[in-house]
C-alpha positions, 0 to 999 in steps of 0.5 A: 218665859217660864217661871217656878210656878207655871212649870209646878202648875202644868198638868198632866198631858195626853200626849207629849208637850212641849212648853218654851221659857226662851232662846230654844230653851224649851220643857217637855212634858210626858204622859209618865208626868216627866218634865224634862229641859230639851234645848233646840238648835241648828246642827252643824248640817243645818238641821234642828234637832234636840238636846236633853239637859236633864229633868225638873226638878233635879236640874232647876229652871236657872240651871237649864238657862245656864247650861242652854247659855254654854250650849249657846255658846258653843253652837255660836263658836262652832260656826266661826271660820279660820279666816274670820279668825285669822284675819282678827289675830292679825288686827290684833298683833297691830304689826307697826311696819306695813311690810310685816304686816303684809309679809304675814297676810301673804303667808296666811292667805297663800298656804293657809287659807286655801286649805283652812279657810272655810273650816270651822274652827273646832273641826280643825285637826292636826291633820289638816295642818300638817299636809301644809307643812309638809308640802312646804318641807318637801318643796325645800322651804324649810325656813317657812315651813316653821314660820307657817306652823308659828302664824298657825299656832299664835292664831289657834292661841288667840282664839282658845284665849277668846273662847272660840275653840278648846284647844291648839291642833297647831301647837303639838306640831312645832317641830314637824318638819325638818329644822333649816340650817342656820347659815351666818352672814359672811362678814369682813373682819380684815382690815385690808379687805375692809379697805378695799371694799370702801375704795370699790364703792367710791370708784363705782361709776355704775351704781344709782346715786341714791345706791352709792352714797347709801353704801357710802354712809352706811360704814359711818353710822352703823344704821339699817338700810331703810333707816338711810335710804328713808331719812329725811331731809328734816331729820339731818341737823348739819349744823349740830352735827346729829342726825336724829332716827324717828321713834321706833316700835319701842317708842325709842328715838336714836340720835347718830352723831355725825362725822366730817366724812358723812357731813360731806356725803350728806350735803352732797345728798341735799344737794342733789335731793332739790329739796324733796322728802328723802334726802338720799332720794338723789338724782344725776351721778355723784363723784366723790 
C-alpha cells in the first residue's frame, strides 16, 4: 500500500507509470511530474477501464481511498439484480400467513420477474415498468394492476433505504392505470330474508358436513371462515362455554362466548370429528 512518503519520494518517470495502494485504487505518474489517482474496475459490459479521481496533492492519499470506497460501492450495487432483491423484501416483510406470502411471490414471479428479473437494479427506468401495468389494464385486471404497481414500489423503497439503488422508478407510477370500481358485498339487513336464509341452510341435504355446520356457526360468532373451519378441537371449552381463537399476527388472543345453539352444533362437530384435529373436519351427514 502507499503512504505519504512514497508518493512524495517518486521521481519522475520516462514514461507513464502506474504505482497501486489497494483495491484498484492506483496513482499515476506523468512525464509532466503529474501524480493523479486512477481507479480500475469492471464496466457494466465486463471490460476494465479507468476512472480519474482527481490529483495529488489536491485530493489526498485518504480522500482518493474514499472516494474509491463510494465508487466501490457503487460498481458492487450496479450488479445486483431485481429478483435478487425482490426475493429479500419478501423475507423481510416476514408475512405470518403463508397464503399471503404465497399470494405475493406469484405475483412477483408471474408479471414481474420476466420482464425485470435479470435487470439490474439501477438500470430500471419507469418504462420498463409501466408495459406491465399497462398490459394488466388492458387485460381488464385493474384491481392488480395497482396491486402489481404497489409490490414494485415497496421493493424499489427497501432497496433505496438499503443503499442498493438511488431511487424509486416505481413510486412516480401509482396512479398509472385506470382506478377498478369498488363494488360493496351485498348484505342481508331484512330480518325475513335473514331468516329465510338460516332455514335454507338448516334444510340443506346436499351440502358437505363440515360446510353445513361452518355455515350454521357462522351467524353465532361473528367469526372468519378460516378462524371456524380451522378450530381445534382444543380450542373448544364446553364446559365454560368459551371458545378461544389462537394469538393473531398482533399477538391478540380472541375468547368467543358461546351460546346453547352453537354448543349443540359444536358437540355434534366433536362428535362426528372422532377425534381428529379440527373439530369441524366432520364426516357422514348431519341432520340438525
Amino acid at each position: 500500500m502507499l503512504t505519504n512518503t512514497k508518493i512524495q519520494r517518486f521521481k519522475i518517470p520516462s514514461k507513464i507509470e502506474r504505482h497501486l495502494d489497494s483495491n484498484g485504487l492506483y496513482i499515476e505518474l506523468t512525464k509532466s511530474g503529474g501524480k493523479n489517482w486512477r481507479y480500475r474496475y469492471k464496466n457494466d459490459a465486463g471490460s476494465w477501464t479507468m476512472k480519474a479521481l482527481g490529483s495529488y496533492p489536491k485530493v489526498s492519499l485518504e480522500k482518493a481511498r474514499a472516494l474509491r470506497d463510494d465508487l466501490e460501492m457503487v460498481v458492487e450495487y450496479k450488479c445486483i439484480l431485481f429478483r435478487e432483491t425482490a426475493s429479500e423484501w419478501l423475507v423481510y416483510k416476514g408475512y405470518t400467513s403463508s397464503k399471503n406470502h404465497h399470494l405475493v411471490q406469484r405475483r412477483i414471479d408471474n408479471y414481474l420477474l420476466p420482464q425485470l428479473g435479470n435487470m439490474t437494479l439501477s438500470h430500471i427506468k419507469p418504462r420498463d415498468i409501466l408495459p406491465i401495468l399497462k398490459q394488466l389494464e388492458s387485460d381488464g385486471y385493474l384491481e392488480l394492476a395497482k396491486r402489481v404497481q404497489n409490490i414494485t414500489s415497496q421493493i424499489f423503497k427497501y432497496s433505496v433505504q438499503n443503499l442498493y439503488c438511488e431511487a424509486n422508478p416505481a413510486q412516480p407510477l401509482q396512479g398509472c392505470t385506470k382506478q377498478p370500481r369498488v363494488r360493496h358485498m351485498p348484505a342481508i339487513i331484512e330480518q325475513g330474508a335473514f331468516v329465510r336464509m338460516l332455514s335454507t341452510i338448516d334444510q340443506a341435504s346436499n351440502l358437505m358436513p363440515s360446510v353445513k355446520l361452518c355455515l350454521q356457526i357462522a351467524p353465532h360468532v361473528f367469526l372468519r371462515s378460516e378462524s371456524i373451519r380451522l378450530a381445534h378441537c382444543d380450542d373448544v371449552d364446553l364446559d365454560r362455554k368459551l371458545w378461544t381463537i389462537p394469538k393473531d399476527k398482533m399477538g391478540r388472543e380472541h375468547v368467543i362466548p358461546l351460546t346453547e345453539p352453537v354448543i349443540a352444533l359444536l358437540k355434534l362437530a366433536l362428535k362426528l370429528s372422532d377425534g381428529v384435529r379440527y373439530c369441524l373436519m366432520v364426516s357422514g351427514r348431519v341432520s340438525h
